[in-house]
C-alpha positions in Angstrom: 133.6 113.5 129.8 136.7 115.3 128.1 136.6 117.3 125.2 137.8 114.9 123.0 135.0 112.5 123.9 132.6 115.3 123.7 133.6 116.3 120.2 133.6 112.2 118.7 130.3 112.3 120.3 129.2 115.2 118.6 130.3 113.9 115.5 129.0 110.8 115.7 125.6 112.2 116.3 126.1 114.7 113.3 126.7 111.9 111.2 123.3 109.8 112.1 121.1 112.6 111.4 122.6 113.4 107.5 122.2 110.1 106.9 118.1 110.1 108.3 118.2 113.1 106.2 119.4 111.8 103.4 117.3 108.7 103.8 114.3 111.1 104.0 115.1 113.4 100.7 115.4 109.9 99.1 111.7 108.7 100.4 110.1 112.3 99.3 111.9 112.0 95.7 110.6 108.3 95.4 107.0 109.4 96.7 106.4 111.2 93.5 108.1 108.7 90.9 108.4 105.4 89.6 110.6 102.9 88.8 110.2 103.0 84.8 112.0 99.7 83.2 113.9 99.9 79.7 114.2 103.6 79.4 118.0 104.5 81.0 120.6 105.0 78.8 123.6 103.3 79.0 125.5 104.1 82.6 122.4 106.3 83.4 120.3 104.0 85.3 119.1 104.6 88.8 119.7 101.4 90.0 119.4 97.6 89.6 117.1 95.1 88.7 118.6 92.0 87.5 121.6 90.2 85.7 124.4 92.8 84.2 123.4 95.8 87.1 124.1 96.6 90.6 123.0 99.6 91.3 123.4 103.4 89.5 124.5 103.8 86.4 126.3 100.3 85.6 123.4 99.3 83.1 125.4 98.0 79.6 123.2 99.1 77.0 120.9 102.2 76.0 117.1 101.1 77.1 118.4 97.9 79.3 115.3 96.0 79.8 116.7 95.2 83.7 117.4 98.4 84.6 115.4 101.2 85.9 115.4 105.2 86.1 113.1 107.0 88.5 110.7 109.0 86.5 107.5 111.3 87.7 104.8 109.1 88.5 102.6 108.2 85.6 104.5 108.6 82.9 107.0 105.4 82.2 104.6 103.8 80.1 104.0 106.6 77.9 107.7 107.2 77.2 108.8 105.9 74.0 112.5 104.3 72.9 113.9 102.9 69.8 113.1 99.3 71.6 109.2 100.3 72.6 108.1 102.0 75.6 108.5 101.9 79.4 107.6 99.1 81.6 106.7 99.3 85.3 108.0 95.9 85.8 111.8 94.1 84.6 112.1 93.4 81.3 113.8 90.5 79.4 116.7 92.4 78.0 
């Protein structure tokens, strides 16, 4: 094996393990959160749940019923909005 080979091979490893760590910082934040519906403001959303959303921060409106933020676990239902409070589960928006 050349050098060149060697060095694409090491980058190619490099590259597998930041994304299993990234995948891993991602399962330790979401271990100690919830998805909380309703609560994002506009283009804050952590990602999608329905019609209008993809994925972070393309909700429309402030407190998008479809949309969710991650928040620490047991709280989303206690947080209040101009529109009510959290919801653990999708709203009608």
């Amino acid at each position: 094996m050349n050098a060149r080979s060697l060095a694409l091979a090491a980058t190619a490893l490099a590259a597998l393990a930041t994304q299993a760590f990234a995948a891993d910082m991602e399962k330790d934040k979401m271990a100690n959160t919830e998805k909380c519906y309703g609560v994002a403001l506009a283009g804050k959303n952590d990602c999608a749940a329905g019609a209008g959303t993809t994925c972070a921060g393309t909700s429309k409106v402030d407190y998008q019923g479809n949309s969710w933020k991650a928040v620490a676990k047991g709280t989303c239902t206690g947080i209040k909005t101009p529109k009510g409070t959290g919801s653990l589960e999708s709203m009608k928006t």
